[in-house]
MARPA-598442 format. One line per 3 residues: their letters; for each residue y, x, z of C-alpha. Coordinates in nm, 3 decimals. Layout:
<sites>
A) Y/X/Z ~ ...
</sites>
This chain:
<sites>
XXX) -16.865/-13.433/13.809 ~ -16.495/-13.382/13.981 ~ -16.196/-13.581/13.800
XXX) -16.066/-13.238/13.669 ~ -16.386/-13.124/13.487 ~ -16.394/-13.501/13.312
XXX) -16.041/-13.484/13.233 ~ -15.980/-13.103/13.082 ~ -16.329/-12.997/13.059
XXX) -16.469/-13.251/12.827 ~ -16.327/-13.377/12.523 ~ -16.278/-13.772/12.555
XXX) -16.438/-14.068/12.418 ~ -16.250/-14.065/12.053 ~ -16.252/-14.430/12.054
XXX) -16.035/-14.416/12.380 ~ -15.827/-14.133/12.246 ~ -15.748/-14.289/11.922
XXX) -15.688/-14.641/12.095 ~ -15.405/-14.513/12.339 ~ -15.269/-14.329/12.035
XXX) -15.222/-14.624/11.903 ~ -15.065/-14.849/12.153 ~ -14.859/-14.515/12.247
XXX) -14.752/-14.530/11.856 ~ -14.623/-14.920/11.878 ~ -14.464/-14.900/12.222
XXX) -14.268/-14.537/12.036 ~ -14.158/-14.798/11.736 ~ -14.040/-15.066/11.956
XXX) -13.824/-14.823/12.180 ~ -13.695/-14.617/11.915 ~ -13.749/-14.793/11.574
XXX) -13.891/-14.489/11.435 ~ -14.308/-14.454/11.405 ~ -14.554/-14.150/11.477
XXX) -14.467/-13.886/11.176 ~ -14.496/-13.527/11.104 ~ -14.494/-13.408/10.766
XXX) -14.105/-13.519/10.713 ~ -14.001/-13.293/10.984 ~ -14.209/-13.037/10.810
XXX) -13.997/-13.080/10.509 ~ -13.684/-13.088/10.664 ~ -13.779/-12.710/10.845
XXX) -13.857/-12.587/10.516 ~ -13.518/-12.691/10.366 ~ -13.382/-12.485/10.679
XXX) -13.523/-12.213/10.570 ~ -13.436/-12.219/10.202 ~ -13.091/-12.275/10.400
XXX) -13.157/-11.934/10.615 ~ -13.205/-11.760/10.298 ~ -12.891/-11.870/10.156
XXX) -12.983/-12.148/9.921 ~ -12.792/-12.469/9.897 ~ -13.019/-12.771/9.898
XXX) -12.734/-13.020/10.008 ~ -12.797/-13.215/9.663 ~ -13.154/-13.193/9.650
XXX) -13.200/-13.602/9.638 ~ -13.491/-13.618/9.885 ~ -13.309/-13.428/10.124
XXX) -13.059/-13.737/10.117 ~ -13.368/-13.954/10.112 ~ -13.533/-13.838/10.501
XXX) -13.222/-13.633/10.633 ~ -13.169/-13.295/10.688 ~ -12.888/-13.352/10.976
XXX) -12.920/-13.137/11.268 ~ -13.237/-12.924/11.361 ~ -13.550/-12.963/11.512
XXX) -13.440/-12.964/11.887 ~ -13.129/-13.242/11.795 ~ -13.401/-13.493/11.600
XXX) -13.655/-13.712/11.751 ~ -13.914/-13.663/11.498 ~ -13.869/-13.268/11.586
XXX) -13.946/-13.360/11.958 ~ -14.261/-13.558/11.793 ~ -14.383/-13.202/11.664
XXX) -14.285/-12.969/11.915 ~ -14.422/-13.264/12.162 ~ -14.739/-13.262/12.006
XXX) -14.743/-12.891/12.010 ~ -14.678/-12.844/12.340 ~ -14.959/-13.132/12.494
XXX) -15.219/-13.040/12.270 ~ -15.158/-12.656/12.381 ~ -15.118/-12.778/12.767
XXX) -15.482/-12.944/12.783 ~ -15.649/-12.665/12.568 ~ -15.524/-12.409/12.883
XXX) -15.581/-12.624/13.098 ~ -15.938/-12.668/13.006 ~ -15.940/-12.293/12.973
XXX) -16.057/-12.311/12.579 ~ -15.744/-12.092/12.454 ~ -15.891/-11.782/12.190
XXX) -15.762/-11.603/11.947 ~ -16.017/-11.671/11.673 ~ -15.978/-11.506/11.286
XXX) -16.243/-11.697/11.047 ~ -16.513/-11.450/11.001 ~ -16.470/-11.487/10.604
XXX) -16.114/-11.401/10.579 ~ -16.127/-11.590/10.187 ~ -16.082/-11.918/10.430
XXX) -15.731/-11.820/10.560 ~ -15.622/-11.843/10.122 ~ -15.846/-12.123/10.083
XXX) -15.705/-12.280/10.394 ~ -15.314/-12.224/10.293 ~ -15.391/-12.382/9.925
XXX) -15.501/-12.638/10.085 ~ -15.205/-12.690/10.291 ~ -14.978/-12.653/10.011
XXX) -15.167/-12.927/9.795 ~ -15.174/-13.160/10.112 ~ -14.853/-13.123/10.220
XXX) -14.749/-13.172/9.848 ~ -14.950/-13.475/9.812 ~ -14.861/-13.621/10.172
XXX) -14.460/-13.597/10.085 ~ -14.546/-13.718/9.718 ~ -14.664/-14.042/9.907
XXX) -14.358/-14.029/10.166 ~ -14.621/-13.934/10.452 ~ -14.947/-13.786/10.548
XXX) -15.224/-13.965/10.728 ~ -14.993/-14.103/11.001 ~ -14.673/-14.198/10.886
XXX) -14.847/-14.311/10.527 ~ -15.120/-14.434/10.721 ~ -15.176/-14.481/11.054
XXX) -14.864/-14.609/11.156 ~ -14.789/-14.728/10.818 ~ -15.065/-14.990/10.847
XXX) -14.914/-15.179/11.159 ~ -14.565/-15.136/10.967 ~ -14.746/-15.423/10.740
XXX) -14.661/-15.213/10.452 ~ -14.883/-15.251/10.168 ~ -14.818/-14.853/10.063
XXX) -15.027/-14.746/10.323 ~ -15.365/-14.956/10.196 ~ -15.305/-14.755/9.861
XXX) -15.252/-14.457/10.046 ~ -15.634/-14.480/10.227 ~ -15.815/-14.584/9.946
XXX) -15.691/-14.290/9.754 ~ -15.702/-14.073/10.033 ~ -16.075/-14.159/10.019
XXX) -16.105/-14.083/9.666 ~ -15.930/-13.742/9.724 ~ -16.144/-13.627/10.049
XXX) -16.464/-13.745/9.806 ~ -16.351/-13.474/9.517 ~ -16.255/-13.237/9.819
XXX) -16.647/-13.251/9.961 ~ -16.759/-13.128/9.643 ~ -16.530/-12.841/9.569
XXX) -16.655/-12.685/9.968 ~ -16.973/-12.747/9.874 ~ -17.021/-12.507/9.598
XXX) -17.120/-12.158/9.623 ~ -16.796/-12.007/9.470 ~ -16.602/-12.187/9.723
XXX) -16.891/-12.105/10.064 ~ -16.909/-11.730/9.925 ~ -17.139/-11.503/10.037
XXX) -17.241/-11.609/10.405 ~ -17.127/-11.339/10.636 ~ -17.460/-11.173/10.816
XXX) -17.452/-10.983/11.154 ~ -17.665/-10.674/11.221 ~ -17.793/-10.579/11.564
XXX) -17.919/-10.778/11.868 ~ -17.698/-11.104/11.993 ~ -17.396/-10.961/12.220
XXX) -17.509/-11.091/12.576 ~ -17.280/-11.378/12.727 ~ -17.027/-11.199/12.922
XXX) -16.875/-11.368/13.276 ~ -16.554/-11.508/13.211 ~ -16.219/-11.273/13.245
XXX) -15.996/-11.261/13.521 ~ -15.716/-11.281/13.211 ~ -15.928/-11.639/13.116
XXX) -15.894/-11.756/13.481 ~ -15.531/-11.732/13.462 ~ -15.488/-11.981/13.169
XXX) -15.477/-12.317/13.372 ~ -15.185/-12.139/13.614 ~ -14.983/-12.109/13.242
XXX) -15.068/-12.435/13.114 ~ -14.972/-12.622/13.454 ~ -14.620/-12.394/13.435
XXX) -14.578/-12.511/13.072 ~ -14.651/-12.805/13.270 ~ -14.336/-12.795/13.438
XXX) -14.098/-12.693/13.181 ~ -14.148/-12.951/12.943 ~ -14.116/-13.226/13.223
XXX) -13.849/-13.073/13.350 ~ -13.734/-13.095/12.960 ~ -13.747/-13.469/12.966
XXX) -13.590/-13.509/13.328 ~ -13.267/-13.310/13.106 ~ -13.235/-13.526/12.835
XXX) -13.254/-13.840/13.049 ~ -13.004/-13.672/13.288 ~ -12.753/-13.608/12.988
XXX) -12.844/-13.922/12.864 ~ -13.009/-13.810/12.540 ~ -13.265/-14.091/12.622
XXX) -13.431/-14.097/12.254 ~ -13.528/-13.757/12.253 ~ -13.591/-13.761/12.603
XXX) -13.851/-14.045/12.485 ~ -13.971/-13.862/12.210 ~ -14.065/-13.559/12.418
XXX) -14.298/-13.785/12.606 ~ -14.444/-13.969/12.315 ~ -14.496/-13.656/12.081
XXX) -14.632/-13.485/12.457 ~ -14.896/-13.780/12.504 ~ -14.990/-13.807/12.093
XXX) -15.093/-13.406/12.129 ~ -15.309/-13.433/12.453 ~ -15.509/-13.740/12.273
XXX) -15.501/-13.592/11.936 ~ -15.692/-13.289/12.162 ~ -15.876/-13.441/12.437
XXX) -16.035/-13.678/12.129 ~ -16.064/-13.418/11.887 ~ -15.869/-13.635/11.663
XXX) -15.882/-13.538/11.279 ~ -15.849/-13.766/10.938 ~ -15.982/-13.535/10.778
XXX) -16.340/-13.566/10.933 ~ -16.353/-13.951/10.954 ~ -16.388/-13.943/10.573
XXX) -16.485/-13.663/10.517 ~ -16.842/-13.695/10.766 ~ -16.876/-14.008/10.584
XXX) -16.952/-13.796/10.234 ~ -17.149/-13.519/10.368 ~ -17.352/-13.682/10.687
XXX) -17.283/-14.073/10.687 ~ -17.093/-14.027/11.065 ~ -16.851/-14.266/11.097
XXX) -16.762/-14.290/11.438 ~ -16.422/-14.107/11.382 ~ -16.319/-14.406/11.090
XXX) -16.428/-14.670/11.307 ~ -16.238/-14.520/11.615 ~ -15.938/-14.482/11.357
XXX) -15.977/-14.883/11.292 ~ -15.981/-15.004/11.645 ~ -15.671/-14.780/11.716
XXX) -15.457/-14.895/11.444 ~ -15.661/-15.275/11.537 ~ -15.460/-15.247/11.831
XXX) -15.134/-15.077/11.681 ~ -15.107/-15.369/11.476 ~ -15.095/-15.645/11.709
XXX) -14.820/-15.505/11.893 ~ -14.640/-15.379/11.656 ~ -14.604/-15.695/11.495
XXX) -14.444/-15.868/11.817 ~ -14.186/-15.593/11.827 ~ -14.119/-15.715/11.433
XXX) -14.113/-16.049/11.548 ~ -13.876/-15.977/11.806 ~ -13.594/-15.845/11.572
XXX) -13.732/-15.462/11.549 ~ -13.732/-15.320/11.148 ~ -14.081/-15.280/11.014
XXX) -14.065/-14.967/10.830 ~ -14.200/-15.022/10.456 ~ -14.216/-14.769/10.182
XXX) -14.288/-14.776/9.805 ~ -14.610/-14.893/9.647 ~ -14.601/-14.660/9.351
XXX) -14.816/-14.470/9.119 ~ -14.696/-14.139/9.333 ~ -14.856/-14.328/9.622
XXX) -15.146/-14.292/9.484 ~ -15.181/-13.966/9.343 ~ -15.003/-13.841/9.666
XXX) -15.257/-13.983/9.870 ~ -15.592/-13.820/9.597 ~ -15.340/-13.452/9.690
XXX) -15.371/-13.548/10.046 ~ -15.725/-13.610/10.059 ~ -15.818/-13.334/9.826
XXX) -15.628/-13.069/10.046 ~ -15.723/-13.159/10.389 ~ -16.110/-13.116/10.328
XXX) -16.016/-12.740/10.122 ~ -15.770/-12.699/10.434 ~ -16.053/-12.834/10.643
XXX) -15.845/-13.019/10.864 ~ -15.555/-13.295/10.823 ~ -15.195/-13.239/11.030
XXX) -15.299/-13.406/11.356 ~ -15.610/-13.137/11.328 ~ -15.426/-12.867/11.180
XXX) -15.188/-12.905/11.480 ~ -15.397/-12.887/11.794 ~ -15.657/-12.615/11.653
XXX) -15.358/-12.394/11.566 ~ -15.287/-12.427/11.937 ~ -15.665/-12.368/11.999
XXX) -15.582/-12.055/11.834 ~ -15.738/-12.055/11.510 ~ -15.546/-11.841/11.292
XXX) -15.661/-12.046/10.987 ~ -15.487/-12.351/11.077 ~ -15.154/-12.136/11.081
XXX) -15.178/-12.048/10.703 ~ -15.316/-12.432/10.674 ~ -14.973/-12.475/10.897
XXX) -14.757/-12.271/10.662 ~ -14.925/-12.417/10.359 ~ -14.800/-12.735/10.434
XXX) -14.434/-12.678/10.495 ~ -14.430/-12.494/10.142 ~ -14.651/-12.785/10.027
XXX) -14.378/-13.067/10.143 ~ -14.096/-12.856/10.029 ~ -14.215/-12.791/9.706
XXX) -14.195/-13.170/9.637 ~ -13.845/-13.201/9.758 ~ -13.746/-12.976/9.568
XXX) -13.943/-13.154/9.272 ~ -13.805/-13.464/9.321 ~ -13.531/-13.500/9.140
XXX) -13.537/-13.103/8.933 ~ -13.869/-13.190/8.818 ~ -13.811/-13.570/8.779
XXX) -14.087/-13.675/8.978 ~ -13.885/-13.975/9.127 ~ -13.804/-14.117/8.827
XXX) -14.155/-14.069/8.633 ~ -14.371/-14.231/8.951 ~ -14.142/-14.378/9.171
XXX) -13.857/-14.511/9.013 ~ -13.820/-14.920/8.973 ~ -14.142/-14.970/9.171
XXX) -14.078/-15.250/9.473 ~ -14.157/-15.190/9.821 ~ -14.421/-15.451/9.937
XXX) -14.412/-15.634/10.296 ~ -14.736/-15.836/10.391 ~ -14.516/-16.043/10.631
XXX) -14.257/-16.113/10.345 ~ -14.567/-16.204/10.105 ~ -14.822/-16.382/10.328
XXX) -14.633/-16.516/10.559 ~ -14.614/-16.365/10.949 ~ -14.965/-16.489/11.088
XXX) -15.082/-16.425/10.725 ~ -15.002/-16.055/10.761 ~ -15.107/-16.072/11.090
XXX) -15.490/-16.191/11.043 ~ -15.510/-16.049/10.718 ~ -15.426/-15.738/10.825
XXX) -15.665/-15.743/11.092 ~ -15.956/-15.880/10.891 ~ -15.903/-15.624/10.691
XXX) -15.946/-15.339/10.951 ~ -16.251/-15.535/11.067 ~ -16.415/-15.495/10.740
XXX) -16.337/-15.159/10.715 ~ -16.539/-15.093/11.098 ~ -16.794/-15.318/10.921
XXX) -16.834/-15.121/10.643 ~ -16.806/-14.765/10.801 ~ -17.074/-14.883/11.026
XXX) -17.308/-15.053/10.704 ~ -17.253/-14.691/10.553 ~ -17.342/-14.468/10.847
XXX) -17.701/-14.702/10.847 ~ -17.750/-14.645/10.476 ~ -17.702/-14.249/10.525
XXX) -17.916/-14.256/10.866 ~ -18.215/-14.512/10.745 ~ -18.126/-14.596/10.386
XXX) -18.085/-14.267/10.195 ~ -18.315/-14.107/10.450 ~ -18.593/-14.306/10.345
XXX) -18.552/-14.298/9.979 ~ -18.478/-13.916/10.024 ~ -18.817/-13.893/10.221
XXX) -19.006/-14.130/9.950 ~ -18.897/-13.882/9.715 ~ -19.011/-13.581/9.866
XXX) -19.355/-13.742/9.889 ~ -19.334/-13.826/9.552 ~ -19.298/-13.425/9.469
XXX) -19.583/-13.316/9.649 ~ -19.826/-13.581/9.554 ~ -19.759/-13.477/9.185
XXX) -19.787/-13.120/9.264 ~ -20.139/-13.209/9.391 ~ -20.208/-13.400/9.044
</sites>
């Protein structure tokens, strides 16, 4: 098998994927003292656009809370997103997998944007979806972020349930006719690698620009947001699926892959904090919570979180475009709710923000931190045996069960 095919042509080990994503996302915070995060730069775009259609939100209070200076292509976090656009869509045509592809039942692309809109409610509720509130939030040694998986659990548990019934499947869409015969690949196919290698070339010489002009933090966040989308693809990276294969099948390969990366996230992370470098912590509050039950209950009705949503758009999956769009009006919806609504004061307001250095002590955070992440491997694997040998049985003792008293 040539170094190409290995590379583009099969998805990677997500375990290696996730792991570079992580040391990729503490080598980003000690350079620029900012972490791997999406959704805020999704709420910022949609407060340009409320600004594009003439409406003032320059005393909306969470505006003032995450910035709304500049746009997109002045901000680091923008570079993050348009980064992460831009790698993910360079390995998908490089591995020649680009396709315009419309869900066959078009209920999904409604379903799919609700979704968005309750998840990208729920992640900006919790001040960040399943990286900033989460994966990156973890290392930051901020306690938020535990609340913000368990709940995100919870959520992605309720979510399961919902898919599963028959008002939300509909009617399964059935195809008349013979199968269409595989056809030989287009010439038009064939061409993708040539655009994805000149895409290529653009972006790097992108980064060579802002070096040269000596914008080295976005120059640095075109690279990092660049590498986090060719993982987040090559691994097939999605939140959404760690938890929410754990409900429906007992696969937990994509949690425990999540645990090693943020395993190793954490322990350098934590030298950059003990070197001087901010940790980043944010509010343990009841809107934690709840935000993080929105999150989880939107990404399984979206069917994907925002490092999915992100790299299948580029895939082109039209769904994950109205699961795209659902999310900015999600997150903006909040801002807006903030203050008008008096969300901030009824579940944030007066709660503390809680550092595991500050309370255990630095190699207390440390180790308990990362015993902590070990139990959580521990117990993903203990519950993908109980689904693959435990349930199994029981469900196989009980099918005997049914047919011996049918014989009776």
């Amino acid at each position: 098998m040539s170094l190409y095919q290995k590379i583009f042509k099969n998805y990677w080990n997500p375990y290696i994927a996730i792991s570079i994503a992580g040391l990729v996302s503490a080598l980003y915070f000690g350079i620029t003292g900012t972490v791997w995060a999406v959704t805020g730069e999704f709420t910022r775009f949609g407060g340009h656009i409320l600004e594009w259609f003439g409406v003032d939100v320059g005393d909306w209070a969470y505006f003032g809370l995450v910035g709304l200076e500049g746009t997109p292509i002045t901000r680091t976090d923008g570079w993050i997103v348009i980064g992460m656009l831009v790698g993910a869509a360079i390995t998908i045509l490089l591995s020649n997998s680009f396709k315009i592809r419309m869900p066959k039942q078009k209920r999904r692309l409604v379903q799919g944007f609700i979704g968005g809109i309750i998840a990208g409610f729920g992640a900006r509720l919790a001040l960040g979806c399943n990286l900033a509130a989460f994966f990156t939030g973890v290392p930051q040694f901020s306690f938020h972020a535990w609340i913000f998986m368990v709940t995100t659990a919870i959520g992605t548990f309720f979510g399961v349930k919902v898919v599963n019934t028959k008002w939300w499947l509909g009617k399964p869409t059935l195809m008349k006719g013979p199968l269409k015969p595989v056809k030989p690949k287009a010439k038009s196919e064939k061409v993708q690698p040539i655009i994805g290698l000149i895409v290529a070339l653009i972006y790097l010489a992108l980064i060579l620009y802002f070096f040269a002009v000596g914008k080295t933090m976005l120059g640095v966040a075109c690279i990092a947001g660049a590498l986090f989308g060719i993982l987040i693809e090559r691994g097939q990276i999605c939140f959404t699926s760690a938890f929410r294969d754990m409900w429906i099948s007992g696969r937990a390969m994509m949690s425990k892959a999540i645990a090693v990366g943020m395993l190793i996230s954490v322990v350098v992370t934590f030298f950059y904090i003990q070197s001087g470098s901010l940790a980043l912590i944010k509010v343990a509050a009841p809107s934690t919570a709840i935000g993080g039950i929105l999150f989880g209950f939107g990404i399984v009705l979206a069917g994907g979180c925002e490092t999915g949503m992100m790299y299948r758009a580029m895939e082109g999956q039209l769904l994950y475009w109205a699961v795209f769009a659902g999310n900015i009006i999600g997150a903006t919806a909040l801002a807006y709710g903030w203050d008008h609504l008096g969300i901030y004061s009824a579940l944030v307001e007066g709660w503390p923000k809680v550092n595991l250095i500050e309370e255990w002590g630095p190699m207390g955070a440390l180790f308990g931190t990362i015993a902590m992440l070990v139990a959580w491997f521990l117990i993903s694997s203990w519950w993908e045996k109980r689904f693959r040998y435990g349930s199994g049985i029981k469900l196989q003792k009980s099918e005997r069960l049914t047919h011996v008293t049918k014989e009776a």
